[in-house]
C-alpha positions as CSV (number, residue, x, y, z in Angstrom):
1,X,36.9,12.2,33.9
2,X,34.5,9.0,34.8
3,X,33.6,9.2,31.7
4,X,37.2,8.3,30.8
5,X,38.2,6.5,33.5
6,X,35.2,4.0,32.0
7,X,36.6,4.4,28.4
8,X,40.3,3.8,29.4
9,X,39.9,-0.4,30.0
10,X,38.1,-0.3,26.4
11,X,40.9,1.4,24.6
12,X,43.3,-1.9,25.3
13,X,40.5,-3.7,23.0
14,X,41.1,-1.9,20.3
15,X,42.2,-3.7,17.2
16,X,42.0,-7.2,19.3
17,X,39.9,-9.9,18.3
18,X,37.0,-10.8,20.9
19,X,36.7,-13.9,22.2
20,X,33.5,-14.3,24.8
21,X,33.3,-17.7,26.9
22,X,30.0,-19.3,27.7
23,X,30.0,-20.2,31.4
24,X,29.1,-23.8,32.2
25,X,25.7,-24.4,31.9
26,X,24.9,-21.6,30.0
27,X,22.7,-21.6,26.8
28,X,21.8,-19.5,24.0
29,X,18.4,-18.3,24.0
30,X,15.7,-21.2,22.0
31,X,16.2,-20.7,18.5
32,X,19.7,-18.9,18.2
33,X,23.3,-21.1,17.8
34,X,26.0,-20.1,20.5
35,X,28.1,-19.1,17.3
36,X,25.5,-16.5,16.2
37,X,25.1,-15.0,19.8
38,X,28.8,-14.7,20.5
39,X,29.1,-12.5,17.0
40,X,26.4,-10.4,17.4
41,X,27.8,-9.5,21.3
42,X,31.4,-9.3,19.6
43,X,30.3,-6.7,16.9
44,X,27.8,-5.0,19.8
45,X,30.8,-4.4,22.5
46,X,32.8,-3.7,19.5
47,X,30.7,-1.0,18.3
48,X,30.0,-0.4,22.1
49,X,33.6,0.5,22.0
50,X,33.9,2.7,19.4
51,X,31.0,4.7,20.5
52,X,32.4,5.5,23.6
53,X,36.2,6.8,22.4
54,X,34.4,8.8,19.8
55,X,32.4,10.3,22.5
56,X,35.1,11.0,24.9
57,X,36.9,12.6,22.4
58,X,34.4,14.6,21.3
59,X,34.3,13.4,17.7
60,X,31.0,11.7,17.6
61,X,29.9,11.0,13.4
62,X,27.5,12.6,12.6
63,X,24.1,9.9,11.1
64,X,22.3,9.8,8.3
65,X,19.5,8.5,9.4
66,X,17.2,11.3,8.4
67,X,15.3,11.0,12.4
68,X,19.2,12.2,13.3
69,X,20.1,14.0,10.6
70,X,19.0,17.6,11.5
71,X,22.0,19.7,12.8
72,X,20.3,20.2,16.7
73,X,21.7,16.2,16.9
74,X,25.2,17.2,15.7
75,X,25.7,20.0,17.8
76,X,24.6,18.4,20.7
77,X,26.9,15.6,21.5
78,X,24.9,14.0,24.4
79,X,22.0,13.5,22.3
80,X,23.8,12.3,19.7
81,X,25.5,9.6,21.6
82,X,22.5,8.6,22.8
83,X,21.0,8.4,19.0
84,X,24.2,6.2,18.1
85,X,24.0,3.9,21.0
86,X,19.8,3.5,20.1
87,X,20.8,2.5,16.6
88,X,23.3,0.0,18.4
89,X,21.0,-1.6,20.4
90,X,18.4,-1.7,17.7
91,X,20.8,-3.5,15.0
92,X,21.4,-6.2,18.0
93,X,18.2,-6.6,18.3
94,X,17.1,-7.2,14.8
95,X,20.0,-9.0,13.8
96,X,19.2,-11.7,16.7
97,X,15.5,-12.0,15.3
98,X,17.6,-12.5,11.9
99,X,19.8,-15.5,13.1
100,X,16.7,-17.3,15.2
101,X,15.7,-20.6,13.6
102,X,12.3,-20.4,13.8
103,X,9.3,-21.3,11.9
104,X,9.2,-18.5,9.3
105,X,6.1,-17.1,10.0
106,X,7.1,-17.1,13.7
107,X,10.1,-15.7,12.7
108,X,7.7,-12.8,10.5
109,X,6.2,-12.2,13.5
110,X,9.3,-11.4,15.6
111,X,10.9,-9.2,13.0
112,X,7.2,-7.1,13.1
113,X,6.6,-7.1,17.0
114,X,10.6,-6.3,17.4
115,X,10.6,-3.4,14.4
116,X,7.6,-2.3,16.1
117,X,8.9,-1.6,19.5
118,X,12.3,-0.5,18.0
119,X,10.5,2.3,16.2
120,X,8.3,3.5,19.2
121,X,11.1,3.7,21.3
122,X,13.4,5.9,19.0
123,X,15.1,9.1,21.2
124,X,13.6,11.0,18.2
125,X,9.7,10.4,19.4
126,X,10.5,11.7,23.0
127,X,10.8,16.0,24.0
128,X,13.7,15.1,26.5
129,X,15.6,13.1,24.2
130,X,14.9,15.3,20.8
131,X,17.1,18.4,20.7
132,X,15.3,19.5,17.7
133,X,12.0,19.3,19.2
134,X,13.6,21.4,22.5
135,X,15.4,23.9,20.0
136,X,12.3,24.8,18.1
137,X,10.6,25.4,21.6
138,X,13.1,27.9,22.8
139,X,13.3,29.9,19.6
140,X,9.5,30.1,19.6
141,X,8.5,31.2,23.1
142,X,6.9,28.2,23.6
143,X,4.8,28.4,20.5
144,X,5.8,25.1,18.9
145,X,4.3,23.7,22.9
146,X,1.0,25.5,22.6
147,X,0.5,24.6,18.5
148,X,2.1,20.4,19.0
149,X,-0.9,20.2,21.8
150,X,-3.7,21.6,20.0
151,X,-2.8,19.1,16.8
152,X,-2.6,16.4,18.8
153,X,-6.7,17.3,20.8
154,X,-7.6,17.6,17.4
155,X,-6.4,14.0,16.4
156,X,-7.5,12.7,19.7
157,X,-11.0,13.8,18.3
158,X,-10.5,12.4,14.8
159,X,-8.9,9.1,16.1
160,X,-6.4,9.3,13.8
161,X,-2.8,11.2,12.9
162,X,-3.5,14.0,10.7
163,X,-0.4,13.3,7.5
164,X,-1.4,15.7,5.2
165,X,-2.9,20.0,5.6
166,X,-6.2,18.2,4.9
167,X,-8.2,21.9,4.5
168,X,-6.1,22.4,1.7
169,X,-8.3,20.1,-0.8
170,X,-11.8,19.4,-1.8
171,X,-12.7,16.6,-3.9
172,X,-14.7,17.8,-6.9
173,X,-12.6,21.1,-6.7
174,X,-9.0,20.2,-6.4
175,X,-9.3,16.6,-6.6
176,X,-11.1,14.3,-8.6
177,X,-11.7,17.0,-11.1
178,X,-11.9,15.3,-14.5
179,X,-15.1,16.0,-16.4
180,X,-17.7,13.5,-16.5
181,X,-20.9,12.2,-14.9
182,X,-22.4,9.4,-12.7
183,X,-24.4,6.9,-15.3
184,X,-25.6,4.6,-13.0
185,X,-26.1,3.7,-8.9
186,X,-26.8,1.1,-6.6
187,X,-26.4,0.5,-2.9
188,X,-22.7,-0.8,-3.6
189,X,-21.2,1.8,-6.2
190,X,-21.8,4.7,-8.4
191,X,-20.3,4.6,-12.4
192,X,-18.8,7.2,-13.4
193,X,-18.3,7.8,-17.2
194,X,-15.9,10.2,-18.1
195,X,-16.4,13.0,-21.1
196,X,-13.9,12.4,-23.9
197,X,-11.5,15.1,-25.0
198,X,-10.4,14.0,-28.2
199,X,-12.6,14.2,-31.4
200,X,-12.1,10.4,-32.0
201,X,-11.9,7.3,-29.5
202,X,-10.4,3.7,-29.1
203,X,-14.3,1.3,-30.0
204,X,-13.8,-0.2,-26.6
205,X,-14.0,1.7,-23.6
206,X,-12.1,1.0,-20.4
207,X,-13.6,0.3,-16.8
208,X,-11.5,1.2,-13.9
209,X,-12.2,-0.6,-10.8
210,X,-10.4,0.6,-8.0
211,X,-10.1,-1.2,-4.0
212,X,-13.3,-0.6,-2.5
213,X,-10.7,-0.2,0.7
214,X,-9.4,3.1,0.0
215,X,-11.3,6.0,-2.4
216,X,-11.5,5.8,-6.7
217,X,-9.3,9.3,-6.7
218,X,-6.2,7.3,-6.3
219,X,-6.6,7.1,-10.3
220,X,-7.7,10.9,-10.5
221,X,-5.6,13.1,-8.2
222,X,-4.7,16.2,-9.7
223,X,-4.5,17.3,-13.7
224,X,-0.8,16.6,-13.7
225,X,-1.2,13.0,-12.0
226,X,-3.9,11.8,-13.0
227,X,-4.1,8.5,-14.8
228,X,-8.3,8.7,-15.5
229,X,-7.2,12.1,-17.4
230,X,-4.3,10.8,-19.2
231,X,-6.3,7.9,-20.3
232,X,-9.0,10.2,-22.0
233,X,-6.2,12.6,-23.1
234,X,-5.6,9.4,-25.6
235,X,-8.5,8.9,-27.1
236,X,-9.6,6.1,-24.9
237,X,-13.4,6.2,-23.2
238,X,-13.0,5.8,-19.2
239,X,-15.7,4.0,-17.2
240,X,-14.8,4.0,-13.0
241,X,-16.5,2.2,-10.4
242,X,-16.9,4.6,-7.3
243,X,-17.7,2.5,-4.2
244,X,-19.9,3.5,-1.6
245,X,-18.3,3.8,1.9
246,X,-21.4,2.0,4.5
247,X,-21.6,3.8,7.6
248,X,-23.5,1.9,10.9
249,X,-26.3,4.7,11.3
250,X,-27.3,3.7,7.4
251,X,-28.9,0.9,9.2
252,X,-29.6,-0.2,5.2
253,X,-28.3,-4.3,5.4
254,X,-24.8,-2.9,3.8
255,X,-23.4,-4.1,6.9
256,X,-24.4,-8.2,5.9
257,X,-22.7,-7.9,2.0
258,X,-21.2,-10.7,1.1
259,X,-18.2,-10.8,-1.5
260,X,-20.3,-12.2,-3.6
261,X,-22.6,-9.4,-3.7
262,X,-19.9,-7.4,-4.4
263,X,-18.7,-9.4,-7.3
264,X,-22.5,-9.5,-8.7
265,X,-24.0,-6.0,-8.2
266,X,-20.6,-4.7,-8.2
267,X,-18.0,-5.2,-10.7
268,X,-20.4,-7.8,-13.1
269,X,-23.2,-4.8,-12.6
270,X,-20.7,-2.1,-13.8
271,X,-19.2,-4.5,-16.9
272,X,-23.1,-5.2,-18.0
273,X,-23.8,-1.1,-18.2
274,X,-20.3,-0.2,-19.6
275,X,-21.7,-2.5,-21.9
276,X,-24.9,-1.2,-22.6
277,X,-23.7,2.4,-23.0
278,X,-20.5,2.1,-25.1
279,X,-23.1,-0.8,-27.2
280,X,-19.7,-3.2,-27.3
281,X,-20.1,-6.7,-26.8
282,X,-16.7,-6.9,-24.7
283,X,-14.9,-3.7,-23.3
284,X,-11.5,-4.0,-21.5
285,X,-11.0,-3.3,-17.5
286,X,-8.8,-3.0,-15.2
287,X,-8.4,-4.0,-11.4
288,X,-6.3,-1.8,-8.7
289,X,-5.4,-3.6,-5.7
290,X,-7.8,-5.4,-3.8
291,X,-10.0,-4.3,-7.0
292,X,-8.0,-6.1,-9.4
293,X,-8.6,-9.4,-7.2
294,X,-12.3,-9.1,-7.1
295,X,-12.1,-7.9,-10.7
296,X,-10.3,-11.9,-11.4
297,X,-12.9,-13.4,-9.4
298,X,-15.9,-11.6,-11.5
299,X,-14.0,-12.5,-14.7
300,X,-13.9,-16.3,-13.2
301,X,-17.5,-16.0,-12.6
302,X,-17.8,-14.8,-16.3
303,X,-16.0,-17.7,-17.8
304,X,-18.2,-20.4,-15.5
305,X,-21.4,-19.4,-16.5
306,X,-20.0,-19.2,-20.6
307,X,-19.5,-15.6,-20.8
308,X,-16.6,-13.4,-21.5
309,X,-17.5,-9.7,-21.3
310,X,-13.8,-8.0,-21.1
311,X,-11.1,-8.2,-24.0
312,X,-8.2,-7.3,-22.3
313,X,-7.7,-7.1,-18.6
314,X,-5.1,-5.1,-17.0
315,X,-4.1,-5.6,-13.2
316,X,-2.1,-3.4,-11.0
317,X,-0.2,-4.2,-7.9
318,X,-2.9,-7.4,-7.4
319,X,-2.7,-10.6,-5.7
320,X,-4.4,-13.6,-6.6
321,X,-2.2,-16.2,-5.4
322,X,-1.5,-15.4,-1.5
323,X,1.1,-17.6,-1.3
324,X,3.8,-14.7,0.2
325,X,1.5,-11.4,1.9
326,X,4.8,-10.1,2.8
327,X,4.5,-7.6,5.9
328,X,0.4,-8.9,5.6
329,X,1.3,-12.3,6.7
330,X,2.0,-10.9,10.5
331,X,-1.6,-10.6,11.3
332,X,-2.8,-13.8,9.5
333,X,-3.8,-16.9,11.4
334,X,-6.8,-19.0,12.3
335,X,-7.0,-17.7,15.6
336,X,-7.4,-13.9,13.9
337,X,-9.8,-15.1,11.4
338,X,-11.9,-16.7,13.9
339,X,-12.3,-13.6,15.9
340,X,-13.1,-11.6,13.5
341,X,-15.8,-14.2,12.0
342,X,-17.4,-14.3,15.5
343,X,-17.1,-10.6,15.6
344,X,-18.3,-9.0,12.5
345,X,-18.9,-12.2,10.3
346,X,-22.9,-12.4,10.6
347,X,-22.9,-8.2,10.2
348,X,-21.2,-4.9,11.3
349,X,-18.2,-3.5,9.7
350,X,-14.4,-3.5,9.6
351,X,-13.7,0.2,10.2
352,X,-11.7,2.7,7.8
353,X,-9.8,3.4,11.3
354,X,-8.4,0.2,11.7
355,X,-8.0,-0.5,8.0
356,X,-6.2,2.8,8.5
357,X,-4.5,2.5,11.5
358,X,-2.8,-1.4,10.1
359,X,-1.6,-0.1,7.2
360,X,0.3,2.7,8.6
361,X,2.0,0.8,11.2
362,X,3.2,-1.2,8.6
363,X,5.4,1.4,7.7
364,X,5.4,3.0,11.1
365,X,8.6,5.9,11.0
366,X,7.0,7.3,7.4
367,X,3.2,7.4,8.6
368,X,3.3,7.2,12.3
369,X,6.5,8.5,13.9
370,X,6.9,11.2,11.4
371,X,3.8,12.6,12.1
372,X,4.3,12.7,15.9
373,X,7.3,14.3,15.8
374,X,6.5,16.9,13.6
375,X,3.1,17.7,15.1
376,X,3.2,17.5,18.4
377,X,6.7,17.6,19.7
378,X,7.6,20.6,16.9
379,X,4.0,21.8,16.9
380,X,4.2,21.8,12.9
381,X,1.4,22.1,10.8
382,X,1.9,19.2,7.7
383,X,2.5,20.0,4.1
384,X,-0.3,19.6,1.8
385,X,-0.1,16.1,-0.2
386,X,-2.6,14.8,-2.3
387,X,-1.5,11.7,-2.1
388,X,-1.7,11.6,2.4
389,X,-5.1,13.4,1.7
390,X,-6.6,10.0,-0.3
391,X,-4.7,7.8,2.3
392,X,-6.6,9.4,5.3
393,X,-9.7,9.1,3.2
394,X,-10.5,5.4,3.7
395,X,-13.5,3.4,3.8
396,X,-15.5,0.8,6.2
397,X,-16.1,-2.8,4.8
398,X,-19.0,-4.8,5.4
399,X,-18.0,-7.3,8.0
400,X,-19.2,-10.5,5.9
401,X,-17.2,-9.4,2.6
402,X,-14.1,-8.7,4.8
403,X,-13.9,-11.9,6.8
404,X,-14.6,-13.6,2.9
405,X,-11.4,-12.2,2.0
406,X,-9.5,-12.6,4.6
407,X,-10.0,-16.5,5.0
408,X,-10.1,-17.5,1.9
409,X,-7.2,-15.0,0.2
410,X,-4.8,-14.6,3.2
411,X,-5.2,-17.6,5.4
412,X,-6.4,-20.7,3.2
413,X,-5.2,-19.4,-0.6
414,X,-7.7,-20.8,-2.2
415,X,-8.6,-18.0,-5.3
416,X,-5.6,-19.7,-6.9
417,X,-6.4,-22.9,-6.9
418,X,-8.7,-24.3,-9.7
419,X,-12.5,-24.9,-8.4
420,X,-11.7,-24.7,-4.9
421,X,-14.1,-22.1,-4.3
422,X,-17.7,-21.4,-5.4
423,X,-18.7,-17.6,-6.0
424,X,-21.7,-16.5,-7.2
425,X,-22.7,-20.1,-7.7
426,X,-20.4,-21.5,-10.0
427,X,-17.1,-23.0,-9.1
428,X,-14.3,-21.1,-10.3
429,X,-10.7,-21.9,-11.9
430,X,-8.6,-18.8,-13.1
431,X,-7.4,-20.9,-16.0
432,X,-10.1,-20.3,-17.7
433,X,-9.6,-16.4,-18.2
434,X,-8.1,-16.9,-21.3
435,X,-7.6,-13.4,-22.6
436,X,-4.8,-10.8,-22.8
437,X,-3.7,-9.7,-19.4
438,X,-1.2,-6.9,-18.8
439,X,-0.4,-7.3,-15.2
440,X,2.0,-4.4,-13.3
441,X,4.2,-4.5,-10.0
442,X,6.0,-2.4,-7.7
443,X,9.2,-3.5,-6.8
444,X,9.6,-2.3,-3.2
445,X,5.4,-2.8,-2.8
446,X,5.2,-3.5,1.1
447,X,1.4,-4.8,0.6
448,X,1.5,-6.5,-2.5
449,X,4.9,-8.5,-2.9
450,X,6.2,-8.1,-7.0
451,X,6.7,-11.7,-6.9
452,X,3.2,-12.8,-5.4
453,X,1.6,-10.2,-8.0
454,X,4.0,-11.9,-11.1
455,X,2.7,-15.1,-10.6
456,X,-0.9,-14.0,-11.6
457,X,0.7,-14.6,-14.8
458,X,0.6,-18.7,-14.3
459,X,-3.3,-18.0,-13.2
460,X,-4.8,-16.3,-16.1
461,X,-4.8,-18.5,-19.5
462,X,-4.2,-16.3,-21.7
463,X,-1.7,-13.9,-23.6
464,X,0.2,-12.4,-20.5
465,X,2.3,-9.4,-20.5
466,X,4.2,-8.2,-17.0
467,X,6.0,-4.7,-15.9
468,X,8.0,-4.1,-12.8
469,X,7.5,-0.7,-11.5
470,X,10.1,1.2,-9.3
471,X,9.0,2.7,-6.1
472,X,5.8,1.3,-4.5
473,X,2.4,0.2,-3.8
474,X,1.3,3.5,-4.5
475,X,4.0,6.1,-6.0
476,X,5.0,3.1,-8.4
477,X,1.6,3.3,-10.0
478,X,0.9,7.1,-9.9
479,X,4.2,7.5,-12.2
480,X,2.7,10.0,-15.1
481,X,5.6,10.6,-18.4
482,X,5.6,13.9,-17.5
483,X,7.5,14.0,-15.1
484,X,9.9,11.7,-16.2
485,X,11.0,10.2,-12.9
486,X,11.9,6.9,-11.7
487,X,12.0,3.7,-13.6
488,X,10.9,0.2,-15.2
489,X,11.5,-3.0,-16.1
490,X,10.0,-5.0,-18.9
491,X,10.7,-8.8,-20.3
492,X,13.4,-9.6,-22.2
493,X,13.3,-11.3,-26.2
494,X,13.5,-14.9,-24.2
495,X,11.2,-14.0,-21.0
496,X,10.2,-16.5,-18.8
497,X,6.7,-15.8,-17.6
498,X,6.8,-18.2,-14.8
499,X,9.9,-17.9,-12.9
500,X,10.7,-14.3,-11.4
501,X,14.1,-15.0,-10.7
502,X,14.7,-15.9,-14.3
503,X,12.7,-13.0,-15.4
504,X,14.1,-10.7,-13.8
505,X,18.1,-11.4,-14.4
506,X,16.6,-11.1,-18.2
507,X,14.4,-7.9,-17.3
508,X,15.4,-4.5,-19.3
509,X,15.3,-1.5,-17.5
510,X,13.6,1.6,-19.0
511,X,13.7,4.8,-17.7
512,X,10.5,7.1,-16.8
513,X,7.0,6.2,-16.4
514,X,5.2,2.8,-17.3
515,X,1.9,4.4,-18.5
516,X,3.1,4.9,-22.2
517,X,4.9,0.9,-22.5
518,X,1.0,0.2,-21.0
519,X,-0.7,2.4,-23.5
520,X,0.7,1.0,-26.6
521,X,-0.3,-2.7,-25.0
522,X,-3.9,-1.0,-24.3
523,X,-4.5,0.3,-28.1
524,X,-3.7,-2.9,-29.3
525,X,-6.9,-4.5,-27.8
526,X,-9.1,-1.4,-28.0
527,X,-10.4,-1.8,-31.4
528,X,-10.6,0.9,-34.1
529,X,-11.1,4.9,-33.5
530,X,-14.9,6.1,-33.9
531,X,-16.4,9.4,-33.7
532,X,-16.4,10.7,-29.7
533,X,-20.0,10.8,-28.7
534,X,-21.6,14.3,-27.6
535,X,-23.1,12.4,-24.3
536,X,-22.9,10.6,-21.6
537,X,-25.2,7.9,-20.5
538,X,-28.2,6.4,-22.5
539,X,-31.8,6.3,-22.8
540,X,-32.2,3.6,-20.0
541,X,-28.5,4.6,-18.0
542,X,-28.7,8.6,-17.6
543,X,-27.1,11.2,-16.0
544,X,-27.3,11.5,-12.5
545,X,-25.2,14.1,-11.2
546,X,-21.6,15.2,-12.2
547,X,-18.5,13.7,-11.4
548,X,-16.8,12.9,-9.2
549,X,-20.8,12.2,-7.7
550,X,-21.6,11.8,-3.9
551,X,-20.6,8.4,-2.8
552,X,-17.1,9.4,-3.0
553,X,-17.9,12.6,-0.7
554,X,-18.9,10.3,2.1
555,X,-16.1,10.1,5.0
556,X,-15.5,7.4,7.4
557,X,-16.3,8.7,11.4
């Protein structure tokens, strides 16, 4: 009866247009017109309104929002009131971050910081405000209590939230399985050549080089997803760079590399053997990620000194111009860079746990959230993913390479602009990578914009193909034709490589995966087929040990 006493004054409102007075005096808050304010409180008391006749009638909707969604919500009408009125608050919320007129990467900033609250505080994180959670405890005895606390000890000790039934996979057994053998190995990576399965190959081999931020496996999952295996399952021969993940108690100077030791004794180092053992003047590569930038930049070191070792490049979901980081910007300023400079820029590292710990909080209800709810307040165990197993597999940088990137990518931009930096002691200028270059995007990418990763296509001087990839950073590329899901785009008859609006009103969209449109670019710059050698290796580069090899077996404390 309060309930409707309270309700009663709120039904006369109903179907009247809301009119709300400032008082004298009064202003909106910096950055947001009086106009915007007084809609967003119309719509709020509005919806405010409606919230509360549907409750006192007992005729709450059901949501679809999937944190709401399970029937303990529905059948529990306090609980789902407050999930409605949360969902209220939170659209006010956002929507006044939306109409402030602040400078955009203040604005950026808001949205994250605002989003980031908005998601802890959810009803669904809480025991007393998930009915779900409470359910599962009373139909267990109290089992889903006892299981939710000894997941969450066990990630206290890990430092991290387990996504994935990580004892359900071993790499070399049920990941990273693909035939081959480590050819060569320094203190920054291990190369991996891969045997061939076909009795004839493409003349030029391919090197894969993969972020050194995250584990090569990415590119060799399972049989079924695996891009290293459907490569070789071509007739193309399949080089991979496997970085080493530094650990502190290695105490070996790892901790002091510099990008540019990266760039020389990593991916110019791997080009030269790929080289020597596939005896081809020029081979074609390809650059994941972060590993597609320093791939660029080892290119552009190439071309300085006179040299052009790589035919064809191909990169995936890469940036070299940093103009837009999307989500990234948030935690890019001077103020950052300069701490971590003073922090780890003369040696030390940038730990997989924080590496790890950013990127999920960039999508915080699908790998943080999720995860808590499920096990600790359900006291669930997670389903086995090979995909969460590699993303909880990451990898410490060496402080100097990672305050390198960060300045001069993020915060300054300066890869993209011609001779404005030195690496390896030669100025460099993009322009003058003047070969073919297939370059692929995700659309909904949340680390790599599509649009920041397009215009790689003004960079590179050469023929330049580009494909937009449904889905994102990761699921977009790991998209293998046989299981013919999602979708992409490629360019039109008229394309215009230098405008993505313009390209992409003219885009056509394909269905399935991108890997075949890709492989038919690929055979065009791979030369004729030859005989499939018996062996790996070479006189001076032999086998070392099998694949997937050790550095990849190294995890991050």
């Amino acid at each position: 009866m309060a309930l409707q006493r309270r309700i009663e004054p709120l039904r006369a409102y109903k179907g009247h247009d809301l009119n709300f007075p400032f008082p004298d005096g009064w202003a909106p808050p910096p950055g947001i017109s009086s106009e915007d304010l007084a809609k967003i409180q119309h719509d709020f008391l509005e919806g405010w309104q409606r919230i509360s006749i549907d409750a006192a009638d007992g005729h709450l909707t059901p949501l679809k929002d999937r944190r709401f969604a399970a029937p303990a919500w529905e059948s529990s009408q306090p609980h789902l009131l407050l999930a409605h009125l949360y969902l209220l608050s939170a659209d006010v919320m956002s929507r006044m971050v939306s109409a402030s007129t602040s400078a955009p990467e203040v604005k950026n900033r808001l949205e994250f910081s605002i989003s980031q609250w908005l998601d802890a505080l959810s009803p669904a994180n809480f025991f007393v405000t998930n009915p779900e959670a409470q359910a599962a405890l009373v139909e267990s005895g109290g089992e889903t209590l006892m299981a939710g606390m000894q997941n969450l000890l066990s990630d206290l000790q890990k430092g991290r939230i387990t996504q994935t039934d990580e004892t359900k996979f071993t790499i070399g057994e049920n990941v990273a399985t693909t035939p081959g053998a480590v050819v060569f190995e320094n203190p920054y990576f291990q190369l991996i050549q891969y045997a061939p399965s076909t009795p004839t190959v493409f003349q030029k081999p391919i090197l894969l080089v993969p972020p050194c931020i995250n584990k090569f496996y990415i590119l060799d999952l399972q049989p079924e997803n695996s891009l290293v295996r459907y490569l070789i399952e071509q007739g193309l021969t399949v080089f991979l760079v496997s970085w080493r993940n530094p650990l502190a108690e290695e105490n070996d100077g790892m901790d002091k590399a510099t990008w540019d030791d990266y760039l020389e004794q990593g991916v110019l180092k791997a080009i030269e053997v790929t080289q020597a053992i596939s005896k081809q003047k020029q081979i074609n590569a390809l650059g994941f990620c972060v590993g597609g930038t320093m791939l660029a930049t080892a290119l552009a070191v190439a071309a300085a000194r006179g040299e052009e070792p790589v035919a064809a490049v191909t990169m995936l979901t890469t940036m070299i111009d940093f103009h837009d980081t999307g989500m990234m910007g948030v935690f890019v300023d001077e103020q950052h860079a300069r701490l971590r400079e003073q922090q780890i820029g003369q040696g030390g590292f940038m730990s997989a746990r924080e590496l790890g710990s950013t990127f999920s909080f960039l999508r915080p209800n699908e790998l943080v959230w999720n995860y808590v709810v499920s096990n600790y307040l359900k006291g669930q165990t997670p389903v086995a993913f090979d995909l969460l197993f590699w993303n909880s597999d990451g990898t410490n940088l060496p402080g100097p390479f990672f305050i390198w990137y960060f300045r001069y990518t993020y915060l300054e931009n300066k890869l993209c602009q011609p001779n404005a930096l030195t690496c390896c002691g030669v100025p460099i200028d993009m322009r003058n990578v003047k070969i073919p270059a297939f370059v692929y995007a995700s659309r909904d990418d949340h680390i790599v914009p599509w649009r920041s990763a397009f215009s790689t296509l003004s960079l590179f001087g050469g023929d330049n193909t580009f494909v937009l990839g449904a889905s994102g950073h990761i699921a977009g590329v790991i998209n293998p034709p046989a299981k013919n899901k999602r979708n992409f785009w490629t360019s039109g008859a008229d394309a215009n490589l230098q405008d993505p609006e313009k390209w992409e009103r003219q885009a056509i969209e394909k269905p399935g995966s991108w890997w075949p449109t890709w492989l038919e670019w690929l055979s065009q710059h791979s030369g004729k087929r030859l005989k499939a050698p018996k062996s790996l290796g070479n006189p001076r580069f032999k086998v070392l040990e099998d694949a997937p090899g050790s550095y990849v077996k190294v995890r991050a404390v």
